[in-house]
N, C-alpha and C positions, 0 to 999 in steps of 0.2 A: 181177559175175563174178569178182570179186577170190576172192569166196568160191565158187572154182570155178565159173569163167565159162567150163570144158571142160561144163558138163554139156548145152549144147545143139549139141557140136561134140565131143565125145569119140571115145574109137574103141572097138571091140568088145573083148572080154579073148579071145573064143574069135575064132579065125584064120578065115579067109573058107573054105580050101580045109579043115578040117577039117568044113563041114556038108556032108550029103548033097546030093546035087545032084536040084533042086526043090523042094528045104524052105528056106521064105522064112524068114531071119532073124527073131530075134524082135521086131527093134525094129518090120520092115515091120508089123507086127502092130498094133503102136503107133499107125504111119503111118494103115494103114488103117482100123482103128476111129478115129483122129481125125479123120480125112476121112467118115467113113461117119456120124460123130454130128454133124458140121456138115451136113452135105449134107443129115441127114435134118431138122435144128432148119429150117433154111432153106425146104425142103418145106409141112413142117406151116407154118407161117407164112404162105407165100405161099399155099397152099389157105383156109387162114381169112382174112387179112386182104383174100387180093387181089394180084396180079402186080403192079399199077400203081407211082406213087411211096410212099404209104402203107406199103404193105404191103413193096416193098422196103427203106422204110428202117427197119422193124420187122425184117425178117430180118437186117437190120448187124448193129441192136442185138443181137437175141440170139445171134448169130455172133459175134458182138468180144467178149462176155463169156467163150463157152464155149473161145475161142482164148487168152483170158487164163487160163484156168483151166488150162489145158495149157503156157502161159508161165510162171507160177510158182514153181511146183515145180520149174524150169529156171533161174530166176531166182533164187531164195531158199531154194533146202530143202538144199544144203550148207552157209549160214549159217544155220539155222534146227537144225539137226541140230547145230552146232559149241554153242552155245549152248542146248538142251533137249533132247539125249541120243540116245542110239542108237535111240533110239525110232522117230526121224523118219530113220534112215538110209536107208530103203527111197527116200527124196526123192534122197538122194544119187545111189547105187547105180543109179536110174533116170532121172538127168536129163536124159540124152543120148536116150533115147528120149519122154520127157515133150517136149524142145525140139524132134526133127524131128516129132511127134505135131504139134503147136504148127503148124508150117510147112508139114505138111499139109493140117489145118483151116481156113490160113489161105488158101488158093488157095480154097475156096468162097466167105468173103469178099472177096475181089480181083473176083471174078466177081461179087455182087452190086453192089459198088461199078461195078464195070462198068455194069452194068443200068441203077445209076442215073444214073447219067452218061447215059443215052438216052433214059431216062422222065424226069426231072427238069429241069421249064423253067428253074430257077433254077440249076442246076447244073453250074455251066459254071467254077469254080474249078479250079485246077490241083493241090491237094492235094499238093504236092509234101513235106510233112512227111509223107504218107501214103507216098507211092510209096519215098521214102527207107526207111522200115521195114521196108516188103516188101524193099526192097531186101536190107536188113540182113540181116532172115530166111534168105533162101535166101543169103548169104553164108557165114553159121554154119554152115548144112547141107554147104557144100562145104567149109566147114574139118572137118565132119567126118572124109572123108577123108584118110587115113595119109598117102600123100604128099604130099599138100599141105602138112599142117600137118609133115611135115620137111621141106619145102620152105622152108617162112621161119624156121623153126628157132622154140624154146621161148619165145624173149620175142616175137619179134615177132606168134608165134600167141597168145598168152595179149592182148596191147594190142588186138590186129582184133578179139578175142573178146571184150572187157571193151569196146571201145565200141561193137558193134555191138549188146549185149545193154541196155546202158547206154540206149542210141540210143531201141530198142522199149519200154523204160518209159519214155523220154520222151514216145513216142508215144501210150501205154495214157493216159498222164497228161494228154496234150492233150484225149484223149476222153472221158476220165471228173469230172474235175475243171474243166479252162477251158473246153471248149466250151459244156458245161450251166452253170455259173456265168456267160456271158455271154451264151446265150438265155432264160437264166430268174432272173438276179440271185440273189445269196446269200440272199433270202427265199422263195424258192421252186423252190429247189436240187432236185430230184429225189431221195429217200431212197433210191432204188433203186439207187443208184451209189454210196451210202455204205459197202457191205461192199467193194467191188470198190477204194475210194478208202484204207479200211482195209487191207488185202493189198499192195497195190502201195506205201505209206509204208511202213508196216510191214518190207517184204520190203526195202526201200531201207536201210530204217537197220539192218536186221540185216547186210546185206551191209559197209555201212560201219564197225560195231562188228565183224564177222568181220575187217575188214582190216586194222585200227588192232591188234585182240587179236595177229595175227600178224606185224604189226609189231614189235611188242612182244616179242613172242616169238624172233622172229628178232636183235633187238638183243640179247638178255639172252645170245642163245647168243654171238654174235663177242664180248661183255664177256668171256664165261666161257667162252674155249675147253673 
């Protein structure tokens, strides 16, 4: 979030009182179709698999993917754009809506996780690296919020922002990389979580090559008033 760890907590450029009254913002927009394509991946799933434990732990998976797909480009597409061109600025330009998108897909997965917790005899762990994330989530989303984030003023908002976002790739990372490596050992890894395991290193060392570059950057200008 170094490299714009506002884009899941930014604020709008156009003023609240400038839209017409009943025209939903555009990011709601965001919100809602990210909540409307979780809600509906979760549907189709439980109709084919089955309500039960099965089938709900089939809806996680493909809910935690499509919630990561909408964390991304919140996480990484202002270092991704700093580094391969204005190409990818629309990631920028959009990441504050890609990150509440994110936080609203990701209340369909809470709610599965719910499920399983009541259908699952084995499931009786406290998940508390889980519930932290969510935490996180809706944390971001209220630093969206103008006053808030002038409420603790420019650093202290940019440090809650860069570890709460920091936080939820730890978390993507628990589920994608050490959970399956330790129910299925590194010779029978799941390939299906290698794109996903791709994007989220990927997206990590861009942000930390974005930091380091304007480091750098920043030193060279106080050398050279």
């Amino acid at each position: 979030m170094t490299a714009r760890a506002s884009q899941l907590s930014g604020s709008s450029d156009r003023p609240p009182a400038s839209r017409p009254a009943g025209v939903l913002p555009a990011v709601g927009y965001w919100m809602a179709a990210g909540f409307a394509v979780s809600l509906a991946l979760a549907a189709i799933v439980l109709a084919v698999a089955g309500a039960g434990e099965h089938g709900t732990a089939l809806a996680l998976r493909v809910t935690a993917r499509w919630c990561f797909l909408l964390f991304w480009p919140a996480y990484a597409g202002s270092a991704l754009t700093r580094f391969c061109g204005p190409r990818f600025a629309v990631l920028t330009r959009q990441g504050r809506a890609f990150g509440l998108a994110f936080a609203a897909a990701l209340g369909v997965h809470v709610g599965l996780v719910l499920r399983l917790m009541a259908v699952a005899a084995d499931q009786r762990t406290p998940m508390l690296l889980f519930w932290a994330g969510v935490a996180c989530t809706y944390a971001l989303a209220l630093l969206s919020l103008p006053r808030l984030r002038d409420w603790l003023g420019p650093r202290a908002w940019r440090i809650a922002c860069e570890a709460a976002m920091q936080y939820i790739a730890l978390v993507f990372a628990v589920d994608f990389i050490v959970e399956p490596l330790q129910a299925n050992g590194p010779d029978k890894y799941p390939l299906t979580y290698l794109p996903f395991v791709i994007m989220l290193v990927g997206g990590a060392l861009l942000r930390i090559a974005a930091q380091l570059r304007r480091q750098r950057t920043a030193g060279g200008v106080q050398q050279n008033p």
